[in-house]
GUDREN-776672 format. One record per residue: x, y, z of N, C-alpha, C in turn. Coordinates in steps of 0.001 Angstrom, whole numbers, plus 500000, padded with zeros to 6 digits. Layout:
# GUDREN-776672
+--------+--------+--------+--------+--------+--------+--------+--------+--------+
|   n_px |   n_py |   n_pz |  ca_px |  ca_py |  ca_pz |   c_px |   c_py |   c_pz |
+--------+--------+--------+--------+--------+--------+--------+--------+--------+
|      X |      Y |      Z |      X |      Y |      Z |      X |      Y |      Z |
...
+--------+--------+--------+--------+--------+--------+--------+--------+--------+
***
This chain:
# GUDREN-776672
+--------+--------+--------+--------+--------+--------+--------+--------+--------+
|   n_px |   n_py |   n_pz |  ca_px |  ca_py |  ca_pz |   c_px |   c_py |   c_pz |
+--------+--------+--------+--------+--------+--------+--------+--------+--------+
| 497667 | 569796 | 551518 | 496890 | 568582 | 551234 | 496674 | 568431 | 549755 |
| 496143 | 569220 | 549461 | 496235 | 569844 | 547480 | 497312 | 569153 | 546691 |
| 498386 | 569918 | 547452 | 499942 | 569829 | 546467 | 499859 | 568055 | 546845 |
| 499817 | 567325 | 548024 | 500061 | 565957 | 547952 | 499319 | 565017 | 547203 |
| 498039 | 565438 | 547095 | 497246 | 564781 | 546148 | 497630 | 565003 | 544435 |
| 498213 | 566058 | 544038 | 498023 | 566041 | 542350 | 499385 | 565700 | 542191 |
| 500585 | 564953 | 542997 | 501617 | 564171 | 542462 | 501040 | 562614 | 542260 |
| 500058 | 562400 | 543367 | 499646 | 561203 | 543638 | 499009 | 560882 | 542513 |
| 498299 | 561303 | 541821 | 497110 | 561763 | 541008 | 497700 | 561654 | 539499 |
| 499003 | 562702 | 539307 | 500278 | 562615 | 538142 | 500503 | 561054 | 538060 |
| 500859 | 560373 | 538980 | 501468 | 559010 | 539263 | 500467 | 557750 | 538911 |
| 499172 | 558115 | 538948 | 498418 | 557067 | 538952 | 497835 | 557732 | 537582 |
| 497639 | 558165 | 537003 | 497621 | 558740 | 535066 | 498481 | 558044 | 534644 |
| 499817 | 558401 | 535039 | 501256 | 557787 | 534124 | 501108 | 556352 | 533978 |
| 500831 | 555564 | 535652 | 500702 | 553967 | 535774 | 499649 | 553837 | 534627 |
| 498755 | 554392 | 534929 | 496935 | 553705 | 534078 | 497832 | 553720 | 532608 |
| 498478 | 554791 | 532145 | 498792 | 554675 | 530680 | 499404 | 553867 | 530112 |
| 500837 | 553843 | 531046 | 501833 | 552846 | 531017 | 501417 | 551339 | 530771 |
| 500491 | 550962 | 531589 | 499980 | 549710 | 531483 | 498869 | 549358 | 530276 |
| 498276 | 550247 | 529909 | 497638 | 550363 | 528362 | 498476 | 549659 | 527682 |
| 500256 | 550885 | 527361 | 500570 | 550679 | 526420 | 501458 | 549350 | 526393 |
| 501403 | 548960 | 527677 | 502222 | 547346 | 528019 | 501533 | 546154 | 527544 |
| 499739 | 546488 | 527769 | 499305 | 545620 | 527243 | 499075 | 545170 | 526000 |
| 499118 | 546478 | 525169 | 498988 | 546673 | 523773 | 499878 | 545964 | 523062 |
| 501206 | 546250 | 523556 | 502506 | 545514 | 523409 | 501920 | 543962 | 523363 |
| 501916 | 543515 | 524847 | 501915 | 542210 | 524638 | 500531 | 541660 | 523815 |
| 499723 | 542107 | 523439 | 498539 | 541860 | 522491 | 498988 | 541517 | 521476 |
| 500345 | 542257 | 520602 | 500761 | 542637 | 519405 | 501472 | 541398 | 519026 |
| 502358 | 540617 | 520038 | 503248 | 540311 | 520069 | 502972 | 538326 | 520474 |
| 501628 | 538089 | 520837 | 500912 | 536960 | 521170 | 500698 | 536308 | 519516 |
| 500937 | 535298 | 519218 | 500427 | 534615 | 518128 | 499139 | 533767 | 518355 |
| 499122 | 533821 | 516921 | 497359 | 533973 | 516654 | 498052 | 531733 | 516636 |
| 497164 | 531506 | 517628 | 497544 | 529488 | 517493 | 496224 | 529182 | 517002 |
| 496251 | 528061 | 515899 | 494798 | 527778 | 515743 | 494811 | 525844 | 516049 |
| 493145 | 525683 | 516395 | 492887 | 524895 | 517368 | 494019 | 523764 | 516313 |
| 494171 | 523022 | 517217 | 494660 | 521204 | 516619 | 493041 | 520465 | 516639 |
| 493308 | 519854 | 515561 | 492006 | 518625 | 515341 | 492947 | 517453 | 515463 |
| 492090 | 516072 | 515568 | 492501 | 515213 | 515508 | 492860 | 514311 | 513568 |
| 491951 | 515400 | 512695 | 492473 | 515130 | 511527 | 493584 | 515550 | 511055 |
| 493531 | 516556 | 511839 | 495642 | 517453 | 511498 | 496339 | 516711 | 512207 |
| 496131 | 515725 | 513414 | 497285 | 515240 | 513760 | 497391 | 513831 | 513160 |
| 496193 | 513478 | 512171 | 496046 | 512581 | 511614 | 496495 | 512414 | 510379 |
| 497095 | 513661 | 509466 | 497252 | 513816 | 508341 | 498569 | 514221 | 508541 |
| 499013 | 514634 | 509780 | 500735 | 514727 | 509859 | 501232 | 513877 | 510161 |
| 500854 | 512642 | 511015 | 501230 | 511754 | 511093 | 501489 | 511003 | 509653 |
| 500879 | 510822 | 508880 | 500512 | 510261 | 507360 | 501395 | 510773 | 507049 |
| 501771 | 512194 | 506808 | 502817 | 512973 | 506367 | 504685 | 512233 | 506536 |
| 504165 | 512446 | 507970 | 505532 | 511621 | 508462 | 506213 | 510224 | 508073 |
| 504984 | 509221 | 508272 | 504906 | 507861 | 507084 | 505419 | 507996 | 506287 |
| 504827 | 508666 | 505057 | 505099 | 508379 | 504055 | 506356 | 509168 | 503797 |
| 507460 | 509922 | 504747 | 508381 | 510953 | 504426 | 509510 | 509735 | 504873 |
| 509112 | 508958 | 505931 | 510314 | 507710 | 506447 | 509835 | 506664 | 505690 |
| 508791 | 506186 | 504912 | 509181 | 504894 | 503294 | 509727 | 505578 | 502715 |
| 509866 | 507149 | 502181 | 510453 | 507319 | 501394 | 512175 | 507399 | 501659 |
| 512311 | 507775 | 503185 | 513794 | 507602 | 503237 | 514465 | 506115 | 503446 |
| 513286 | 505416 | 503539 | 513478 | 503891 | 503649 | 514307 | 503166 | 502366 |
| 512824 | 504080 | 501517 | 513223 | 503285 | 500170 | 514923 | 503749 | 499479 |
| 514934 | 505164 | 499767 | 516293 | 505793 | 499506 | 517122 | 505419 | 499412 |
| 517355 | 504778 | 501340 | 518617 | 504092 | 502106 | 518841 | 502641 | 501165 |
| 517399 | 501773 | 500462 | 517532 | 500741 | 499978 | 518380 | 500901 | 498777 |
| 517798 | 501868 | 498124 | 518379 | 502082 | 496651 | 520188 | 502508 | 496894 |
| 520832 | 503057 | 497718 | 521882 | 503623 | 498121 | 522750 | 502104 | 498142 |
| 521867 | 500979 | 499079 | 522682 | 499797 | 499659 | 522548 | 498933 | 498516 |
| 521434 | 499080 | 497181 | 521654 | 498640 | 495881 | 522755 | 498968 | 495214 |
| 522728 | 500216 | 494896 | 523629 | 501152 | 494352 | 525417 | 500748 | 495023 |
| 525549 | 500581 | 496022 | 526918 | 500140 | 496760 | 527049 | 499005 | 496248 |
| 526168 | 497797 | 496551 | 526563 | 496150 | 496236 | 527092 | 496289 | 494856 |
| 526417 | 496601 | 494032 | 526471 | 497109 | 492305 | 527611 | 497540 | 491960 |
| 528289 | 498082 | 493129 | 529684 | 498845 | 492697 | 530509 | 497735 | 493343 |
| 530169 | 497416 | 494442 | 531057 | 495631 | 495074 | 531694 | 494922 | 493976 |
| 529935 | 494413 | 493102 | 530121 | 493479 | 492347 | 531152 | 494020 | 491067 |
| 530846 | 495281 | 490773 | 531673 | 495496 | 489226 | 533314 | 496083 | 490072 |
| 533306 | 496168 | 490899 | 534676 | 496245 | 491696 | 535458 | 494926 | 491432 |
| 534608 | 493719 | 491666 | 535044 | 492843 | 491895 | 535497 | 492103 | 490477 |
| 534416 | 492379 | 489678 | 534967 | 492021 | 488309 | 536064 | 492937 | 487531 |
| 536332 | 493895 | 488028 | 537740 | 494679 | 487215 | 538757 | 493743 | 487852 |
| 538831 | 493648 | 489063 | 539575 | 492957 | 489959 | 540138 | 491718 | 489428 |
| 539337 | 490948 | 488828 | 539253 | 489878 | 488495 | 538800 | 488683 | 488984 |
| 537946 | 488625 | 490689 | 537521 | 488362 | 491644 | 536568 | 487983 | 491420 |
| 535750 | 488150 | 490269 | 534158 | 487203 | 489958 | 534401 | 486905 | 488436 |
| 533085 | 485911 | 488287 | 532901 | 486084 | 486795 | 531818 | 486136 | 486289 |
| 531995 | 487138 | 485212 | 530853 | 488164 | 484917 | 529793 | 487461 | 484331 |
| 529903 | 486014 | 484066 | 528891 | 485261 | 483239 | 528364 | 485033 | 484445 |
| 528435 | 484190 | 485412 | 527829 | 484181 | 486832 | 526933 | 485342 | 487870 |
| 527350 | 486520 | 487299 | 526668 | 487399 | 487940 | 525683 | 488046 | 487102 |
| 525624 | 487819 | 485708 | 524588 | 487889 | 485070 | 523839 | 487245 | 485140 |
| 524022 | 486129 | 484624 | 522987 | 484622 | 485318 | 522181 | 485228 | 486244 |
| 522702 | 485502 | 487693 | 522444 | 485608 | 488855 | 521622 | 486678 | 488906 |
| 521589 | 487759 | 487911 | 521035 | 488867 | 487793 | 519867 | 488587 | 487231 |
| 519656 | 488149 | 486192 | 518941 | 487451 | 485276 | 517708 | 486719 | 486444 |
| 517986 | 485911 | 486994 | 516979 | 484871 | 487936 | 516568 | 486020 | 488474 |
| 517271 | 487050 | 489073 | 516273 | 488299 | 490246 | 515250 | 488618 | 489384 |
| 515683 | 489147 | 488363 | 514711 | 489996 | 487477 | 513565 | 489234 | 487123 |
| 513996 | 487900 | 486781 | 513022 | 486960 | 486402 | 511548 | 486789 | 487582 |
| 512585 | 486550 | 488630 | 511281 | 486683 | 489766 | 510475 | 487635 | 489937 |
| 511013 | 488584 | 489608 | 510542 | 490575 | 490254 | 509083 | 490187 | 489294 |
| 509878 | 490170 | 487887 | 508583 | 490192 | 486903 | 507789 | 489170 | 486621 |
| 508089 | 487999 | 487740 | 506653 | 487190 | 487740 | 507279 | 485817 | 486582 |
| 508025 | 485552 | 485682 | 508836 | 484595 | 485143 | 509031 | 483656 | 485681 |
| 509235 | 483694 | 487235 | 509495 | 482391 | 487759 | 508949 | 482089 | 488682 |
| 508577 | 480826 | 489117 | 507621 | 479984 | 489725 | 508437 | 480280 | 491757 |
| 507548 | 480744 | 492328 | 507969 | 480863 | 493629 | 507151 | 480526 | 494866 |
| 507544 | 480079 | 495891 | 506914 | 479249 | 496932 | 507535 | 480706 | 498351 |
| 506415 | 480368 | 499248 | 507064 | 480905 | 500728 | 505778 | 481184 | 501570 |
| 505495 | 481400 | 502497 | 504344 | 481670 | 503445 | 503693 | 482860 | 503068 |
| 502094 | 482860 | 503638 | 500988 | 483826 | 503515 | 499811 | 482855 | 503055 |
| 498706 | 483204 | 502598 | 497189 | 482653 | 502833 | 496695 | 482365 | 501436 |
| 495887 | 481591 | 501902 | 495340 | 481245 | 500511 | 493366 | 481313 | 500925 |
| 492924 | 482223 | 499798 | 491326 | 482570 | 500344 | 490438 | 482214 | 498940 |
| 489728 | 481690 | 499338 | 488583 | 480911 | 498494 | 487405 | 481701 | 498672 |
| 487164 | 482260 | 497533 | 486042 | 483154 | 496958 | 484738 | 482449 | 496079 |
| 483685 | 482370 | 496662 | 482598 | 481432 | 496049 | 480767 | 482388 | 495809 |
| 480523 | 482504 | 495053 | 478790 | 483031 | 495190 | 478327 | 482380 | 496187 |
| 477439 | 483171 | 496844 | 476427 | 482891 | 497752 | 475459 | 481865 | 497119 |
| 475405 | 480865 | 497759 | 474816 | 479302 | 497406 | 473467 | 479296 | 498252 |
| 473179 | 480003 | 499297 | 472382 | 479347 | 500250 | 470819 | 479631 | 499924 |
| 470069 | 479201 | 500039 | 468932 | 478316 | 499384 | 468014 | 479991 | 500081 |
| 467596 | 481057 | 498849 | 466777 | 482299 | 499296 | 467605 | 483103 | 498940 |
| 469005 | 483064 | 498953 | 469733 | 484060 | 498082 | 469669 | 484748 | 496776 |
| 468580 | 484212 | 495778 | 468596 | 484553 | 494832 | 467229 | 485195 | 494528 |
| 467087 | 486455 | 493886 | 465873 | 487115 | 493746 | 466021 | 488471 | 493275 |
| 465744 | 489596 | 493835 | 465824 | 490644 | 493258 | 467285 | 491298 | 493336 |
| 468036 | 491064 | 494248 | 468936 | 491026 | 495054 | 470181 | 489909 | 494333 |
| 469998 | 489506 | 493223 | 470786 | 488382 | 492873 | 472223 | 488893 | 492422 |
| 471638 | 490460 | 492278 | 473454 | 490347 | 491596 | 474566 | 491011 | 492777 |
| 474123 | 491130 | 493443 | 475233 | 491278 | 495352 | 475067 | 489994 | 495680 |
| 475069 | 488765 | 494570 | 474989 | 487342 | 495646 | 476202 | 486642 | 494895 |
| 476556 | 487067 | 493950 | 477525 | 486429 | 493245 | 479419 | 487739 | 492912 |
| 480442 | 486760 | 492776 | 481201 | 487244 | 493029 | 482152 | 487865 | 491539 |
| 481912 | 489280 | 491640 | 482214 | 490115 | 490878 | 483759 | 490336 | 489918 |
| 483922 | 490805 | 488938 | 485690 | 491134 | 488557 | 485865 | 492161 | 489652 |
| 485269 | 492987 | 489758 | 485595 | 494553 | 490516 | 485816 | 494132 | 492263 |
| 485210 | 492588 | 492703 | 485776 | 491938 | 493970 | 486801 | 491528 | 494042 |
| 487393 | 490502 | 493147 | 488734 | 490226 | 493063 | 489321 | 490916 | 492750 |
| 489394 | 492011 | 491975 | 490413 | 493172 | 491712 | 490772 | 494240 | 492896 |
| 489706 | 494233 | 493609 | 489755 | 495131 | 495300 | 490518 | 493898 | 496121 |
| 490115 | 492807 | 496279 | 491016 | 491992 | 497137 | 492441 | 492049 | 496844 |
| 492757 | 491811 | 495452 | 493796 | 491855 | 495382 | 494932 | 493297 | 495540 |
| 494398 | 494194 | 495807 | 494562 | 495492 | 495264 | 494622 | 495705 | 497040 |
| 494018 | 495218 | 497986 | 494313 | 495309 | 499153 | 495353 | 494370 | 499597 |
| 495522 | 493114 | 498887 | 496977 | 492202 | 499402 | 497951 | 492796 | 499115 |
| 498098 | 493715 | 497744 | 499369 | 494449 | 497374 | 499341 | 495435 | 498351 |
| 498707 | 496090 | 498850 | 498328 | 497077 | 499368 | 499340 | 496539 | 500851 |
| 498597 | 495341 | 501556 | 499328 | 494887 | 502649 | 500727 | 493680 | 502697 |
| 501464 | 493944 | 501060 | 503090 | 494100 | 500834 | 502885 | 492404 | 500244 |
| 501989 | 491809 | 499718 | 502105 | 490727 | 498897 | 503207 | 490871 | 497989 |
| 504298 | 489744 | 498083 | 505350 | 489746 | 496737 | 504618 | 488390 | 495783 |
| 503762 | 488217 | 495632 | 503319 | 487586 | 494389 | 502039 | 486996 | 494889 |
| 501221 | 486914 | 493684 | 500101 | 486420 | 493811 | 499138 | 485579 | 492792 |
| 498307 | 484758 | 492578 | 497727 | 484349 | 491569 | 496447 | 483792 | 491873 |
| 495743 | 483800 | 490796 | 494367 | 483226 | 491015 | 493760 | 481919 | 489918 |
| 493891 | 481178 | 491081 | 493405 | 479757 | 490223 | 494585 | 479400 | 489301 |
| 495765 | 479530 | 489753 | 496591 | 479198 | 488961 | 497463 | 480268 | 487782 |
| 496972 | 481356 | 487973 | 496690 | 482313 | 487081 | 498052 | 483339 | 487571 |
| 499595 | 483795 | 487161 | 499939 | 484568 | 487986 | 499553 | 486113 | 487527 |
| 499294 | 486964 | 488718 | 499203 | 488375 | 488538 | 500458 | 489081 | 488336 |
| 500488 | 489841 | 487142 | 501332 | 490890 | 486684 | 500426 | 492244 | 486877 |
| 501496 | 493064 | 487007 | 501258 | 494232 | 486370 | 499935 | 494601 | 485358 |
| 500081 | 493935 | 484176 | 499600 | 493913 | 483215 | 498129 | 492764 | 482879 |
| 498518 | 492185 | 484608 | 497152 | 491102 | 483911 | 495825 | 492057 | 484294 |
| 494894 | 491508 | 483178 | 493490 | 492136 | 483131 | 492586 | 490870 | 484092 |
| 491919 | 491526 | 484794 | 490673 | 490854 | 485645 | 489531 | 491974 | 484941 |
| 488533 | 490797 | 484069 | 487264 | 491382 | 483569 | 486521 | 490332 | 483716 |
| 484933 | 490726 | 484095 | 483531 | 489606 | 483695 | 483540 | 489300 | 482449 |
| 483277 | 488157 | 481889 | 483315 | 487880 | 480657 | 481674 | 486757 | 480625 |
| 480605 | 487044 | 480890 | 479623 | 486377 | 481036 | 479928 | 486058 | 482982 |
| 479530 | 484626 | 482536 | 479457 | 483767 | 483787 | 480689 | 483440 | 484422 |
| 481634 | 484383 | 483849 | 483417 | 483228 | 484406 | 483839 | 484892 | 484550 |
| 485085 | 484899 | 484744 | 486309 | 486076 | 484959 | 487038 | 485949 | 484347 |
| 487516 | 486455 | 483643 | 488980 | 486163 | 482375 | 489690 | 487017 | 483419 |
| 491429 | 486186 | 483698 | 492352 | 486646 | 484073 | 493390 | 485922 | 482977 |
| 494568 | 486900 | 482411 | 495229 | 486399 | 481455 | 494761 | 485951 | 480494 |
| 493685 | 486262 | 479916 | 493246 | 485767 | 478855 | 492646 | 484332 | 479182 |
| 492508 | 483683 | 480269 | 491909 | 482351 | 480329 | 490364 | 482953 | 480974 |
| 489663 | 481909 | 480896 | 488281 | 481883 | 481709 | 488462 | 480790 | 482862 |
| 488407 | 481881 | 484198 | 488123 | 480946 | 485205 | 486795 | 481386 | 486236 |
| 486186 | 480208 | 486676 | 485011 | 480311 | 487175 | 484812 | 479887 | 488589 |
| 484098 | 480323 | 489753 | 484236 | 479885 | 490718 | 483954 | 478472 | 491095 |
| 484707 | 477946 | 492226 | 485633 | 478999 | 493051 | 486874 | 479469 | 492727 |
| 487205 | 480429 | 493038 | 488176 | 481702 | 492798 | 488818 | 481113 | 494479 |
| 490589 | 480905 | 493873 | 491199 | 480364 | 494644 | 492764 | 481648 | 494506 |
| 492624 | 482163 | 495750 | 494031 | 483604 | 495241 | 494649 | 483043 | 496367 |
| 495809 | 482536 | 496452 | 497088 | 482301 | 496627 | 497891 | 484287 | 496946 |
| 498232 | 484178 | 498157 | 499268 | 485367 | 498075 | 500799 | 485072 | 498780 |
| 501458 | 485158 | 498556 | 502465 | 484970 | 499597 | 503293 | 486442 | 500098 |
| 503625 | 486412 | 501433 | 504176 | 487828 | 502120 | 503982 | 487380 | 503442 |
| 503759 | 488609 | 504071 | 503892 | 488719 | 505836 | 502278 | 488029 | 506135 |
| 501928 | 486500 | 506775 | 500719 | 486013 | 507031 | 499659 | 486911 | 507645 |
| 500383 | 487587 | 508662 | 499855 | 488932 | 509776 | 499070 | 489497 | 509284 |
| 499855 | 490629 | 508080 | 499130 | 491476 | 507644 | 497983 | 491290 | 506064 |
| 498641 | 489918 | 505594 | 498238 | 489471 | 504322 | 496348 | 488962 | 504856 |
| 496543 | 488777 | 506112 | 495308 | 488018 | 507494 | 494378 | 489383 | 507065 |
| 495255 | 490197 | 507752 | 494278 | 491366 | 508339 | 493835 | 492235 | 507367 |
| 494678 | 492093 | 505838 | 494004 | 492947 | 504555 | 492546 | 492358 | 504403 |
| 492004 | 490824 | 504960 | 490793 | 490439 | 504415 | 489888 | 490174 | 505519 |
| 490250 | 490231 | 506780 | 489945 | 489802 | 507755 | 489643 | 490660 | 508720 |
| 490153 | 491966 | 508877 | 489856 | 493147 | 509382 | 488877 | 493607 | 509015 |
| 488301 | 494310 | 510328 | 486808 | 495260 | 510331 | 486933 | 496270 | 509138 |
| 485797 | 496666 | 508695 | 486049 | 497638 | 507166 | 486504 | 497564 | 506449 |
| 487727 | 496381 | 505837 | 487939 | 496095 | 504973 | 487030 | 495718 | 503549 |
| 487720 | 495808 | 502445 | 485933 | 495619 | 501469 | 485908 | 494257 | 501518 |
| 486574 | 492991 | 501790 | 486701 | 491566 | 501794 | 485442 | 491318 | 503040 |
| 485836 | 492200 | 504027 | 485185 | 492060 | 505776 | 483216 | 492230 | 504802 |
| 483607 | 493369 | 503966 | 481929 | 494014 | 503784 | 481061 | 492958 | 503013 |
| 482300 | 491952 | 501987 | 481473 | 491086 | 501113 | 480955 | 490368 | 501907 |
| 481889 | 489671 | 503174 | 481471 | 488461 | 503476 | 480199 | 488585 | 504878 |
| 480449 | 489852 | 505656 | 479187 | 490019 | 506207 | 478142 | 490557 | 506218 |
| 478244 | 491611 | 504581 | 477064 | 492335 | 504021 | 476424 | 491741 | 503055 |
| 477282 | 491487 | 501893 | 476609 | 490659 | 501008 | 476220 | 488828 | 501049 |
| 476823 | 488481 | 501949 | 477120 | 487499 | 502606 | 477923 | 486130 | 501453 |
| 479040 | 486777 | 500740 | 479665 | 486552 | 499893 | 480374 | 485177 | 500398 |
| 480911 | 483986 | 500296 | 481571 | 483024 | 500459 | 483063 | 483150 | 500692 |
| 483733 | 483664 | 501957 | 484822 | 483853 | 502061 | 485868 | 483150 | 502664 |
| 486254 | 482656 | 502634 | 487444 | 481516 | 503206 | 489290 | 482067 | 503268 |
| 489473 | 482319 | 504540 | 491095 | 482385 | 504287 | 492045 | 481017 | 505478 |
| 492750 | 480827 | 504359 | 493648 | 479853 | 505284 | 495194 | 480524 | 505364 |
| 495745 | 480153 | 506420 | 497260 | 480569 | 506888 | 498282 | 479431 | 506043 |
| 498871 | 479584 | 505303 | 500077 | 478488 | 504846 | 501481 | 479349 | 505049 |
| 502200 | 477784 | 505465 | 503534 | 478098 | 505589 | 504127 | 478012 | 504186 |
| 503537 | 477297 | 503412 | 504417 | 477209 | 502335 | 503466 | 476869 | 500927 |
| 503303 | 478062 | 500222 | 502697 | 478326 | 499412 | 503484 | 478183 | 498254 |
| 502774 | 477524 | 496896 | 503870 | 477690 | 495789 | 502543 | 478534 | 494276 |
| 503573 | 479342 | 494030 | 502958 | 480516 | 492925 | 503489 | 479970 | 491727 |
| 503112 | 479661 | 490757 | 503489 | 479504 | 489419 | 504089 | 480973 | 488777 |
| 504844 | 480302 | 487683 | 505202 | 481370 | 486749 | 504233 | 482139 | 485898 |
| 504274 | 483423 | 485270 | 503619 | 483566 | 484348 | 503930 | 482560 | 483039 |
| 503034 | 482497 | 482296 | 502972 | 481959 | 481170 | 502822 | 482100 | 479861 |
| 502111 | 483309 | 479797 | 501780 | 483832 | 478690 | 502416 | 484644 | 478047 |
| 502167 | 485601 | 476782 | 503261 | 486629 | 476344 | 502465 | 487962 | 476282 |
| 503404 | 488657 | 476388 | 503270 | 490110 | 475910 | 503984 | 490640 | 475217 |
| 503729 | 491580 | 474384 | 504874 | 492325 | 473909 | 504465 | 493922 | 473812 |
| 505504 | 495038 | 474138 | 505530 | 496428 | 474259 | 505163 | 497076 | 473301 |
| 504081 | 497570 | 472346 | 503719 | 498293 | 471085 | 504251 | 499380 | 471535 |
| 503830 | 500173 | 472581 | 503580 | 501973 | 472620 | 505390 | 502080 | 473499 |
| 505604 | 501119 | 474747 | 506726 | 501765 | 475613 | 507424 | 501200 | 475087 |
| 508927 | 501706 | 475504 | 510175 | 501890 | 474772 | 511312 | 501887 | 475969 |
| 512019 | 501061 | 476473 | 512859 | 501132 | 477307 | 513887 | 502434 | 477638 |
| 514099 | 503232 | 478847 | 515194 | 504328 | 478286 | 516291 | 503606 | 478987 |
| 517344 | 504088 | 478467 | 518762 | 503526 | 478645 | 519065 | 504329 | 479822 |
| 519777 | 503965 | 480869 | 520290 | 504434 | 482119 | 521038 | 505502 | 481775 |
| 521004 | 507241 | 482037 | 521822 | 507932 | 481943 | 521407 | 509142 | 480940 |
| 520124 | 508388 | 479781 | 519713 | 509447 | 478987 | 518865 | 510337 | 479604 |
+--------+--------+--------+--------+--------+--------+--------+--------+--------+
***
């Protein structure tokens, strides 16, 4: 009875150990996962965005880069002429940088101080409409893919300054005073929903401060040219290739 019990006994030591060291194993061998938030899947997503504009923009520059070789293909060839495709080059550029006067759909929103009779008091200066407002509006139309824009006639560059200058806004060096009339043209949809959407800072003027906000839908909007001059003191063009 003895002898049958201490094989039994050998056998169930060996198992108990065996399985220790099995578990130990698989302990070793488990990765450490840490939780998912909804801001990590929120910030990889973002990640991802901005990784397909950038192969967007790539593929664009590639199908630039090809036409470019079309066109100077075509002029060794003898198949174009090169005064014509300069020209032609010339008008793009002209538009890109705001030179020429352009029309096409998106909204036009009328920006005015709060007029209504008790608005004014301690509280007076959230009643009237700021440089640092129109510079956020506009800064959200680019934002939602505006190809040109102007205010009161005024076109926006790059380079134009929006500052308070007393009682008016200097844009381009002119003084204009409300109402503040910005013209954008692009996709109506989203050009809508940069000012018109919940949380937007346009959404906060007009139902927090209770700012004067007006947007209309146009099919056919026309943007003036710039007008004025500049010239480059500090930048310096680099030549393709240096």
């Amino acid at each position: 009875m003895n002898n049958t019990k201490k094989p039994n006994f050998i056998i169930l030591i060996f198992s108990v150990l065996l399985g220790v060291f099995m578990a130990g194993q698989f302990k070793q061998n488990i990765p450490i996962l840490a939780p998912v938030t909804l801001r990590a899947i929120q910030t990889t997503k973002n990640e991802i965005n901005v990784l397909n504009k950038e192969i967007q923009d790539l593929n664009k520059m590639i199908n630039d880069k090809e036409e470019q070789l079309k066109v100077l293909e075509s002029i060794a060839s003898g198949d174009e002429n090169i005064i014509d495709i300069l020209i032609d080059e010339l008008e793009k550029n002209r538009t890109v940088a705001g030179f020429q006067e352009v029309e096409g759909s998106g909204i036009v929103i009328k920006m005015q101080d709060n007029m209504a009779e008790g608005a004014f008091g301690e509280e007076y200066d959230l009643d009237i409409v700021h440089d640092i407002d129109v510079l956020r509006i506009i800064n959200d139309l680019k934002g939602a893919g505006a190809e040109a824009i102007s205010i009161n006639g005024q076109r926006i560059l790059s380079v134009t300054e929006i500052k308070c200058g007393g009682p008016i806004i200097r844009v381009n060096g002119k003084g204009l005073v409300t109402p503040f009339y910005i013209k954008a043209i692009g996709d109506p949809k989203l050009l809508n929903a940069a000012i018109n959407a919940p949380n937007t800072y346009s959404y906060a003027l007009k139902n927090i401060d209770q700012i004067n906000i007006e947007t209309t839908v146009e099919d056919n909007i026309k943007i003036p040219a710039y007008r004025g001059r500049f010239n480059f003191k500090y930048a310096k063009p680099i030549k393709e290739g240096d």
